[in-house]
PDB file with one MODEL, atoms N, CA, C and O in Angstrom:
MODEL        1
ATOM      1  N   UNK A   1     195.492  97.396  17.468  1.00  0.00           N
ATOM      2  CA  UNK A   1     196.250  98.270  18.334  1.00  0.00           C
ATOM      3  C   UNK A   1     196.921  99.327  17.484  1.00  0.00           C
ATOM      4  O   UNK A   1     197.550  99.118  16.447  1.00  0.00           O
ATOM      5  N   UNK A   2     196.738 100.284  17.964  1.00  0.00           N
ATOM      6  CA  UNK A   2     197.186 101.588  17.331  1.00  0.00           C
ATOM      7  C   UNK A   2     198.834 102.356  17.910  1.00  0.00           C
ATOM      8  O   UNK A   2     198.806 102.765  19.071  1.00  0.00           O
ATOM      9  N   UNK A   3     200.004 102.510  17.237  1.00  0.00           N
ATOM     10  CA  UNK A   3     201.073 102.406  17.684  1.00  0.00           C
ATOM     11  C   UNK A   3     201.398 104.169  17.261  1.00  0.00           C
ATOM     12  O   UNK A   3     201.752 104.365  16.098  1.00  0.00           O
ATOM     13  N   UNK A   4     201.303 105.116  17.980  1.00  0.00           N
ATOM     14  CA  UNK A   4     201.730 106.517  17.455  1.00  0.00           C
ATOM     15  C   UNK A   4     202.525 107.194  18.211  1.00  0.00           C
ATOM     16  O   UNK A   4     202.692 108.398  18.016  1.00  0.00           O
ATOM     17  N   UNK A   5     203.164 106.507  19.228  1.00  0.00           N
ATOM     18  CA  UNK A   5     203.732 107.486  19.965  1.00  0.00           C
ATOM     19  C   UNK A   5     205.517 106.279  20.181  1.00  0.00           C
ATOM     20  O   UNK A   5     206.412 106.570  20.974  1.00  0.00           O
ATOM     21  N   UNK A   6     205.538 105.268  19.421  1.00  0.00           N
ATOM     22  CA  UNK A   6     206.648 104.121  20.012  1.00  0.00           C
ATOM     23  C   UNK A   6     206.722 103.027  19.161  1.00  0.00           C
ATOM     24  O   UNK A   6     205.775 102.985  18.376  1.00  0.00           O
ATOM     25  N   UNK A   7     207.411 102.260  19.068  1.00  0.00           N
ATOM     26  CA  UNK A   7     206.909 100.658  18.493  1.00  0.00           C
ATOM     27  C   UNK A   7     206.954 100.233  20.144  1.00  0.00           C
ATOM     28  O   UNK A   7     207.299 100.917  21.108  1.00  0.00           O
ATOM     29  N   UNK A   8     206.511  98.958  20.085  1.00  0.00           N
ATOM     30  CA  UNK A   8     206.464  98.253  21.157  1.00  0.00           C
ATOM     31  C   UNK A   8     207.356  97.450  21.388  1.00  0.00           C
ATOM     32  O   UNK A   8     207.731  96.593  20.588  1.00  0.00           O
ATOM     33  N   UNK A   9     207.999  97.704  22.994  1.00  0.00           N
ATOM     34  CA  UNK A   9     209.292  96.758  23.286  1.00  0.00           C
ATOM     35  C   UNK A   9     208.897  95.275  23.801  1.00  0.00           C
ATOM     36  O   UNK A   9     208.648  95.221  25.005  1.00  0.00           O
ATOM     37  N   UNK A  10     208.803  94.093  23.095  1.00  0.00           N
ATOM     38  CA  UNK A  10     207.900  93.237  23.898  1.00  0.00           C
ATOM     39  C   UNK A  10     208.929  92.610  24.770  1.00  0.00           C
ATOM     40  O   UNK A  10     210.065  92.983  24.476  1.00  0.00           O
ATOM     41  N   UNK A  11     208.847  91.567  25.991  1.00  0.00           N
ATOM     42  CA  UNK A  11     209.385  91.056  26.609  1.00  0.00           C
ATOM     43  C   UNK A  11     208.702  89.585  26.889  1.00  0.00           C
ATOM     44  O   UNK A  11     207.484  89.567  27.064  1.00  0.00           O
ATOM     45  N   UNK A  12     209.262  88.649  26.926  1.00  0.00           N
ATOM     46  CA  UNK A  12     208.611  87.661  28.371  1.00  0.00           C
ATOM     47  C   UNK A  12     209.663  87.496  29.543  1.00  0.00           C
ATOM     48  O   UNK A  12     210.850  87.647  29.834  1.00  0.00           O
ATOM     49  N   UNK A  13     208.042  86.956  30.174  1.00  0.00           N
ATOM     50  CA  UNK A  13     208.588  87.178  31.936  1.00  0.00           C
ATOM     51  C   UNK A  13     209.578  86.292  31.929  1.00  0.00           C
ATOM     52  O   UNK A  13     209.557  85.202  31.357  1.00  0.00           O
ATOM     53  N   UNK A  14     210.800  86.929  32.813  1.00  0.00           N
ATOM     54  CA  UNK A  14     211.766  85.687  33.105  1.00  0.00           C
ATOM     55  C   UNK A  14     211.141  84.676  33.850  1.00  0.00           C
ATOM     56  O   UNK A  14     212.132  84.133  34.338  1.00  0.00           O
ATOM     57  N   UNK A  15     210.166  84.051  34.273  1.00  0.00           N
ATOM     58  CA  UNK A  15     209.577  83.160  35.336  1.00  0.00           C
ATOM     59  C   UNK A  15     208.768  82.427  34.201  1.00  0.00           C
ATOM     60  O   UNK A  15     207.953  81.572  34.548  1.00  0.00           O
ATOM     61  N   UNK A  16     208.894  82.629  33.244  1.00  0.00           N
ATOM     62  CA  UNK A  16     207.968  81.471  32.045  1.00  0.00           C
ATOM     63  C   UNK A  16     208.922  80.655  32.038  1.00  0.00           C
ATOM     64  O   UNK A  16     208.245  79.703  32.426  1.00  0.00           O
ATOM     65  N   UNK A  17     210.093  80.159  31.903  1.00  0.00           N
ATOM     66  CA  UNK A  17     210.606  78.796  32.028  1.00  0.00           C
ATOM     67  C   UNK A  17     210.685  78.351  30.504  1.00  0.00           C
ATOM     68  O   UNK A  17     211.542  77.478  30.367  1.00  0.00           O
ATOM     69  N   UNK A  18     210.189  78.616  29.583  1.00  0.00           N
ATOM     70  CA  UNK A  18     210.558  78.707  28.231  1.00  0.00           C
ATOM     71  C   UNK A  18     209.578  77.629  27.950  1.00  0.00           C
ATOM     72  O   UNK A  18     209.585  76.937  26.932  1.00  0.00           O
ATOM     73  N   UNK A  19     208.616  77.526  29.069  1.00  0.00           N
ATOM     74  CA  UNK A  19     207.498  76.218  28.552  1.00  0.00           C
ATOM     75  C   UNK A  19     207.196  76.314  27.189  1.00  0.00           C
ATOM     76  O   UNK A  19     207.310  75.303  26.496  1.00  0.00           O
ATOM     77  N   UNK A  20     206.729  77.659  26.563  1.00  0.00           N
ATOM     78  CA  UNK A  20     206.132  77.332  25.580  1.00  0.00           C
ATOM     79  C   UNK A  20     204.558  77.909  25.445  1.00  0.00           C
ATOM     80  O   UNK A  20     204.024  78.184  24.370  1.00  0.00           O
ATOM     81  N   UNK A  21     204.056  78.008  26.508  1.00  0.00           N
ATOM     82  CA  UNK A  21     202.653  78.792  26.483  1.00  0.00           C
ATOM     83  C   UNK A  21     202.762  80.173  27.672  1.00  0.00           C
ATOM     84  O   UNK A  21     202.362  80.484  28.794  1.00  0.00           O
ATOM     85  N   UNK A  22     203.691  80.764  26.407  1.00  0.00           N
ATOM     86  CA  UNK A  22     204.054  82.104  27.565  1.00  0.00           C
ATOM     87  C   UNK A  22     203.331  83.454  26.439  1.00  0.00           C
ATOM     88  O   UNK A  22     203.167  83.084  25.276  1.00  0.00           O
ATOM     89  N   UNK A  23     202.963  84.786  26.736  1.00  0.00           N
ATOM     90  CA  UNK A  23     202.552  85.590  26.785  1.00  0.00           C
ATOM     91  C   UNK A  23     204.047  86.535  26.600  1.00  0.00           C
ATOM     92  O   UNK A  23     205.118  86.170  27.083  1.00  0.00           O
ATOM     93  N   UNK A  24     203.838  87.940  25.719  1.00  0.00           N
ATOM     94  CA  UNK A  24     204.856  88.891  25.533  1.00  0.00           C
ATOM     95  C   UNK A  24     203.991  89.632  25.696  1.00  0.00           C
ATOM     96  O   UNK A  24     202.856  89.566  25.223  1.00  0.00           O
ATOM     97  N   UNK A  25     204.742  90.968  26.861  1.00  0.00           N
ATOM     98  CA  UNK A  25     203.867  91.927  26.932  1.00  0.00           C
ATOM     99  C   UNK A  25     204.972  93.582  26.679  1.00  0.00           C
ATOM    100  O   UNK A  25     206.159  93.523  26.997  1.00  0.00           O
ATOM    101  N   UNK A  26     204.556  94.521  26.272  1.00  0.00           N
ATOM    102  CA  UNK A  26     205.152  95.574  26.130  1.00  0.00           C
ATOM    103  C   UNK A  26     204.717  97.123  26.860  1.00  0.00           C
ATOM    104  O   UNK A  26     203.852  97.966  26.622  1.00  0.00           O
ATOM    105  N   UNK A  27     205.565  97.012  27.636  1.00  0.00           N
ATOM    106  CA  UNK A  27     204.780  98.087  28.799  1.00  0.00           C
ATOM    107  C   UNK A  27     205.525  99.282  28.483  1.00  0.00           C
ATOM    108  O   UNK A  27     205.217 100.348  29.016  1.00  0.00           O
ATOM    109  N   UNK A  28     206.379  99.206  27.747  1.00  0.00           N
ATOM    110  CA  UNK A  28     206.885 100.975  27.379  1.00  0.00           C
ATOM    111  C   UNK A  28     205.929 101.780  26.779  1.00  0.00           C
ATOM    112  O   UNK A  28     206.114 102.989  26.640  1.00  0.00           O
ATOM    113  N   UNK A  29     204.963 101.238  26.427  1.00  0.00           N
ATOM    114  CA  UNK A  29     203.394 101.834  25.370  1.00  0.00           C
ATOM    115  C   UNK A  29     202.458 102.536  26.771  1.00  0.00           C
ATOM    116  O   UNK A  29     201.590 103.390  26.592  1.00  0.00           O
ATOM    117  N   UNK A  30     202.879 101.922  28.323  1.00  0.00           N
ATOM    118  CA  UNK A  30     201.294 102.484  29.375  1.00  0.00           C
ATOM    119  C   UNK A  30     201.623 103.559  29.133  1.00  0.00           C
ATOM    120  O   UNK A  30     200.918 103.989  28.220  1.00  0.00           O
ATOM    121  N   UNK A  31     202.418 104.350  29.498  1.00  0.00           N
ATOM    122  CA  UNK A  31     202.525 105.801  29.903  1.00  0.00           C
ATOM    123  C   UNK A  31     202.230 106.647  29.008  1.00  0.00           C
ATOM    124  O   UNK A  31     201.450 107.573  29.227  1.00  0.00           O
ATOM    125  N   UNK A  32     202.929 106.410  27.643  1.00  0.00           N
ATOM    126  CA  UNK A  32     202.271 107.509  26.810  1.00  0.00           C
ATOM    127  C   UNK A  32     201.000 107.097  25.820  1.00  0.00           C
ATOM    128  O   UNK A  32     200.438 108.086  25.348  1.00  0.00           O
ATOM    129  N   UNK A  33     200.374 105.645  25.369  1.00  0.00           N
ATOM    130  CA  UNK A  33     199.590 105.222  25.214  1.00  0.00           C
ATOM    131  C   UNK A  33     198.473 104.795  26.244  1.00  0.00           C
ATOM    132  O   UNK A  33     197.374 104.523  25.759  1.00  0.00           O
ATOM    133  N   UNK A  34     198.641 104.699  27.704  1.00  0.00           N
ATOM    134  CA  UNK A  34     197.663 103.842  28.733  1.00  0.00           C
ATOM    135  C   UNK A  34     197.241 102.615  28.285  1.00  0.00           C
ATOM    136  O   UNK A  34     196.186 102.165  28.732  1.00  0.00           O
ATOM    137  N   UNK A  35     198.088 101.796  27.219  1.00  0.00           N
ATOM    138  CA  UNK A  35     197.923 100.501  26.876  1.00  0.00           C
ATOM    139  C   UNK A  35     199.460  99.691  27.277  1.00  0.00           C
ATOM    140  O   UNK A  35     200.615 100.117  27.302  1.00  0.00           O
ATOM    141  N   UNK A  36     198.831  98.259  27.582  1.00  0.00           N
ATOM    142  CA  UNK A  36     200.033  97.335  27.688  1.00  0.00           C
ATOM    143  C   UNK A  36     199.350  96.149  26.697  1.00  0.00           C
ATOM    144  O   UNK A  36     198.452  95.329  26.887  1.00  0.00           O
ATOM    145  N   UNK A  37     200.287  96.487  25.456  1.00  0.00           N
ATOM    146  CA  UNK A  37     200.274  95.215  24.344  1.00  0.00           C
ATOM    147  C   UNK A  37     200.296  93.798  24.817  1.00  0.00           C
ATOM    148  O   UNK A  37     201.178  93.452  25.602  1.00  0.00           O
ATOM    149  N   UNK A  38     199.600  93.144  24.495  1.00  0.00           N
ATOM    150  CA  UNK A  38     199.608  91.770  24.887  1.00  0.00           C
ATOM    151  C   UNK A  38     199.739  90.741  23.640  1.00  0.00           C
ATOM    152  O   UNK A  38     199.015  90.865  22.652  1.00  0.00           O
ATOM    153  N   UNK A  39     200.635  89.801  23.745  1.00  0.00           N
ATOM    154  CA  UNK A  39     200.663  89.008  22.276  1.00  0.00           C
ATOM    155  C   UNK A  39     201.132  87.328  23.136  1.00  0.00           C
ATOM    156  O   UNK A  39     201.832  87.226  24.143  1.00  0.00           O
ATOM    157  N   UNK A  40     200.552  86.302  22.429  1.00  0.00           N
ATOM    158  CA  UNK A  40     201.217  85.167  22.381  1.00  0.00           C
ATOM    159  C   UNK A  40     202.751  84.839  22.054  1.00  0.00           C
ATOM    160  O   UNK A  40     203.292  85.042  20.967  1.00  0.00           O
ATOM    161  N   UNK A  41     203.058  84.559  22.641  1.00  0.00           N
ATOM    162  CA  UNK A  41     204.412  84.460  21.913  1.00  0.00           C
ATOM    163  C   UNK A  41     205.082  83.681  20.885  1.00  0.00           C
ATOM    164  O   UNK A  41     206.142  83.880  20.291  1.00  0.00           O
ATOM    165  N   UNK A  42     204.023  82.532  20.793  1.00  0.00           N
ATOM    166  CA  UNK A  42     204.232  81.473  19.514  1.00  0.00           C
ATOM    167  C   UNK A  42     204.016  82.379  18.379  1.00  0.00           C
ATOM    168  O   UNK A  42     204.521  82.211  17.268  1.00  0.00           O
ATOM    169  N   UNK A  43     203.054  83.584  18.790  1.00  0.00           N
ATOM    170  CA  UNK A  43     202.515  83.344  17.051  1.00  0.00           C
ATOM    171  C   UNK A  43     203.112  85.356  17.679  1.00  0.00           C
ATOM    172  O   UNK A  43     202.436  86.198  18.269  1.00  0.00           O
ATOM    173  N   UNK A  44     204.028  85.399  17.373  1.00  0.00           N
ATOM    174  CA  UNK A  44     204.370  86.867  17.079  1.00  0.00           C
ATOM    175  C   UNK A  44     203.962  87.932  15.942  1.00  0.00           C
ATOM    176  O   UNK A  44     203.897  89.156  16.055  1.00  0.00           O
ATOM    177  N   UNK A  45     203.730  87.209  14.928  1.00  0.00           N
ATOM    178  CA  UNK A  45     203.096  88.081  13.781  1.00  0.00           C
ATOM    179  C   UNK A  45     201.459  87.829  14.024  1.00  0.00           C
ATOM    180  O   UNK A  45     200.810  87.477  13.039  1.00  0.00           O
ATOM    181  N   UNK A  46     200.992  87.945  14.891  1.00  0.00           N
ATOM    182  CA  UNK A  46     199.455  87.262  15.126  1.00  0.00           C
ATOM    183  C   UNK A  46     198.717  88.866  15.913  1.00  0.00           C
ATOM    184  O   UNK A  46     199.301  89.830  16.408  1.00  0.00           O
ATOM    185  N   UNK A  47     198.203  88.768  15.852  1.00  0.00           N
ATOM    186  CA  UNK A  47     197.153  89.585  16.922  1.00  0.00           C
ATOM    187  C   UNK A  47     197.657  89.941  18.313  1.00  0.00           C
ATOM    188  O   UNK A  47     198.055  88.953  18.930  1.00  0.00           O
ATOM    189  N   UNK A  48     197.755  91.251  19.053  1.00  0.00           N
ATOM    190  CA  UNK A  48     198.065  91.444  19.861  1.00  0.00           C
ATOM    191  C   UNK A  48     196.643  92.399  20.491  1.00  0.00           C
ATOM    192  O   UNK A  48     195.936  93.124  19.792  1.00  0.00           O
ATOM    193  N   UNK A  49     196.481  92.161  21.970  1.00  0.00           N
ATOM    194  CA  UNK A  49     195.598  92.583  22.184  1.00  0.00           C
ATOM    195  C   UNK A  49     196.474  94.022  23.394  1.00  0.00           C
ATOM    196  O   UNK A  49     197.534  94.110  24.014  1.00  0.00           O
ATOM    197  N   UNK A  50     195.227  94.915  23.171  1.00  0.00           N
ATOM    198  CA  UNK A  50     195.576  96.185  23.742  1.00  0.00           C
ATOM    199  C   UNK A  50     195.017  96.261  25.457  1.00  0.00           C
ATOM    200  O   UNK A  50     193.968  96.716  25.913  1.00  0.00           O
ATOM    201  N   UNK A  51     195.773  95.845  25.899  1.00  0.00           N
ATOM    202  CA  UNK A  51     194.992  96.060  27.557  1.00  0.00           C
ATOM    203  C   UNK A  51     194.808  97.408  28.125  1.00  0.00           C
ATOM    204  O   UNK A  51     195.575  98.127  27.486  1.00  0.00           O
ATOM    205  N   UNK A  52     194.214  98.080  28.955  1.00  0.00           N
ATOM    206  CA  UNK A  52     194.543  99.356  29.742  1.00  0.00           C
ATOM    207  C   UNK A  52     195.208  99.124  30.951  1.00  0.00           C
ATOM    208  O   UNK A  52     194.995  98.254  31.795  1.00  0.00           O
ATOM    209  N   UNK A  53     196.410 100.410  30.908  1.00  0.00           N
ATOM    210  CA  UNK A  53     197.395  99.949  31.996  1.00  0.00           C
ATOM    211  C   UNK A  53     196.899  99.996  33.174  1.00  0.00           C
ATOM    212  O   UNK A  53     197.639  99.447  33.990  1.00  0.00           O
ATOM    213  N   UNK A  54     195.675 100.549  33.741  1.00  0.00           N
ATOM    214  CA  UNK A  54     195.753 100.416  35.347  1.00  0.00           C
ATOM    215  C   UNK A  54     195.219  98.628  35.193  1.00  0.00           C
ATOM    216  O   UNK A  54     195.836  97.700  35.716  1.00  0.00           O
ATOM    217  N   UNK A  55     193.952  98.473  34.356  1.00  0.00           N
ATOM    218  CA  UNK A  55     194.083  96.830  34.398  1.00  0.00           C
ATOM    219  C   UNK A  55     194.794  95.687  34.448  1.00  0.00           C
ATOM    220  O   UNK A  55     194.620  94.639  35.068  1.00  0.00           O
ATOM    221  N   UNK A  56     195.925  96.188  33.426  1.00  0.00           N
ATOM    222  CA  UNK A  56     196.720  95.553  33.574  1.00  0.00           C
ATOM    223  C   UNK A  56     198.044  95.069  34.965  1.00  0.00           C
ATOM    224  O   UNK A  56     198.721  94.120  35.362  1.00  0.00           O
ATOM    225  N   UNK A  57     197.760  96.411  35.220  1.00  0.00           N
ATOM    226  CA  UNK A  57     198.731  96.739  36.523  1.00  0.00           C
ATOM    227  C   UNK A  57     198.298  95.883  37.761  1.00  0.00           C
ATOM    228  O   UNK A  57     199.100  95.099  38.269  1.00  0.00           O
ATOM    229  N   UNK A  58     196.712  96.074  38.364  1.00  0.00           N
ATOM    230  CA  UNK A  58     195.727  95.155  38.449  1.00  0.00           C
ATOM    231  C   UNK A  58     196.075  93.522  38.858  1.00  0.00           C
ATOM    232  O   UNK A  58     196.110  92.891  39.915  1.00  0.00           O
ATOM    233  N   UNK A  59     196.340  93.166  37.230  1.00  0.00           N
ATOM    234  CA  UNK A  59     196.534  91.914  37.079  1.00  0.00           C
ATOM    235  C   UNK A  59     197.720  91.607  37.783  1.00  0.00           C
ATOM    236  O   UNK A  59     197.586  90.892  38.776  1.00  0.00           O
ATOM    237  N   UNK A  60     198.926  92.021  37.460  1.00  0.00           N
ATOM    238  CA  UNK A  60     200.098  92.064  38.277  1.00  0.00           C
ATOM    239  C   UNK A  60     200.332  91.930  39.465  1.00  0.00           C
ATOM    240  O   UNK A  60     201.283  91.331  39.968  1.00  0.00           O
ATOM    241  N   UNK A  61     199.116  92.711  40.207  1.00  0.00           N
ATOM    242  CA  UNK A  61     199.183  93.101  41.598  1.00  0.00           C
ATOM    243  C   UNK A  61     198.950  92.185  42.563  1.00  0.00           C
ATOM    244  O   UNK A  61     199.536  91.938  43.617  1.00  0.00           O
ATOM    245  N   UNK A  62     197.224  91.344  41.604  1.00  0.00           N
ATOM    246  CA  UNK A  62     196.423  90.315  41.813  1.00  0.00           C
ATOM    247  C   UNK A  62     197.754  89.137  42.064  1.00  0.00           C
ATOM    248  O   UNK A  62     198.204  88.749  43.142  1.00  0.00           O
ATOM    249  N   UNK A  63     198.154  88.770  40.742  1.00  0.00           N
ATOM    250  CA  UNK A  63     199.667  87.991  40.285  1.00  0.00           C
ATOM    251  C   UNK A  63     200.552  87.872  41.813  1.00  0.00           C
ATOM    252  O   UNK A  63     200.646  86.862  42.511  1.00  0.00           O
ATOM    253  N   UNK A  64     201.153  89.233  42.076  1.00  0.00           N
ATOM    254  CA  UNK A  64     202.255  88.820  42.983  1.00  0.00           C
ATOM    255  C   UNK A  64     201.545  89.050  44.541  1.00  0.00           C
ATOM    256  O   UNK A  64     202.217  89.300  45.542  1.00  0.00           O
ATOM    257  N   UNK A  65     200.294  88.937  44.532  1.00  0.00           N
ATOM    258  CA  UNK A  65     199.679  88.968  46.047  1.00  0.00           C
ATOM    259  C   UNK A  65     199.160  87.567  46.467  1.00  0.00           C
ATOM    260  O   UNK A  65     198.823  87.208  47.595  1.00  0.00           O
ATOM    261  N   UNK A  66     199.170  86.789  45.207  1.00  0.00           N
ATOM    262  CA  UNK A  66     199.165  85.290  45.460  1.00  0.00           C
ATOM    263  C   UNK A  66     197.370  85.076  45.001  1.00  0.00           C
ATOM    264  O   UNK A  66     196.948  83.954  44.721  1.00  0.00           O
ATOM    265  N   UNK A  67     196.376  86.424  44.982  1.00  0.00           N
ATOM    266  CA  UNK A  67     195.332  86.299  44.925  1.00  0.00           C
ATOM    267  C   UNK A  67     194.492  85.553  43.236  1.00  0.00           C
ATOM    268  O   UNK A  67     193.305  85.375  42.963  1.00  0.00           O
ATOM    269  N   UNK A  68     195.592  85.323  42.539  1.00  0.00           N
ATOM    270  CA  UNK A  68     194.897  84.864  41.286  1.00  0.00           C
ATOM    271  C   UNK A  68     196.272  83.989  40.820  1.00  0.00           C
ATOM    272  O   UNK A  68     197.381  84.242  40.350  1.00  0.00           O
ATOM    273  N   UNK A  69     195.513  82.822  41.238  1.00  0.00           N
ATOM    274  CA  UNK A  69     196.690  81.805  41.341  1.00  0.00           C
ATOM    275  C   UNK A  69     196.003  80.356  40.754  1.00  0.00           C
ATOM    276  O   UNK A  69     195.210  79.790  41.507  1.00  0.00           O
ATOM    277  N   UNK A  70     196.246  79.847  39.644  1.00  0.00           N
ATOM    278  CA  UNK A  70     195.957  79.050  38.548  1.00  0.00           C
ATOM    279  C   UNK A  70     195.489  77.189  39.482  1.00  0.00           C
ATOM    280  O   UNK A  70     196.368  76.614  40.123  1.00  0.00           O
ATOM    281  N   UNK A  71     194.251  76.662  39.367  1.00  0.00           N
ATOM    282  CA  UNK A  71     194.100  75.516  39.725  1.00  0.00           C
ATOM    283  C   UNK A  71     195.033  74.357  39.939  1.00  0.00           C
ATOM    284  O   UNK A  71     194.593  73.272  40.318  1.00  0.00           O
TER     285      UNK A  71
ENDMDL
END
C-alpha cells in the first residue's frame, strides 16, 4: 500500500467486543486515495491490504442490510 497523500488513521469497530479476531480499517485514505487500508489487528506491523472504497463501502452496506451475515 502506497501512502502519499496521509498516514492512515486506523480504527476498530466498536461492535468487535475486543474478541480478539477483529480487523482495523482506515477510511480517511478513500477520498483522496480511493483505498480503505485493511490490517489485522493482532499483527499491526504486518501487512495491510489496500481495498477500493466503493468495494469496500459495498461490504458495509452488504454488513448493515443483514445480507452477508456469518454461519
Amino acid at each position: 500500500m502506497t501512502t502519499t497523500t496521509g498516514s492512515p488513521r486506523w480504527f476498530t469497530s466498536s461492535y468487535s467486543n475486543n474478541g480478539g479476531t477483529c480487523v482495523e480499517v482506515a477510511t480517511n485514505l478513500a477520498g483522496a486515495q480511493g483505498v480503505v487500508p485493511v490490517r489485522d489487528s493482532k499483527r499491526r506491523s504486518g501487512p495491510a491490504l489496500a481495498v477500493r472504497a466503493a468495494a469496500f463501502a459495498a461490504f458495509v452496506t452488504g454488513v448493515k442490510s443483514g445480507e452477508l451475515v456469518s454461519p
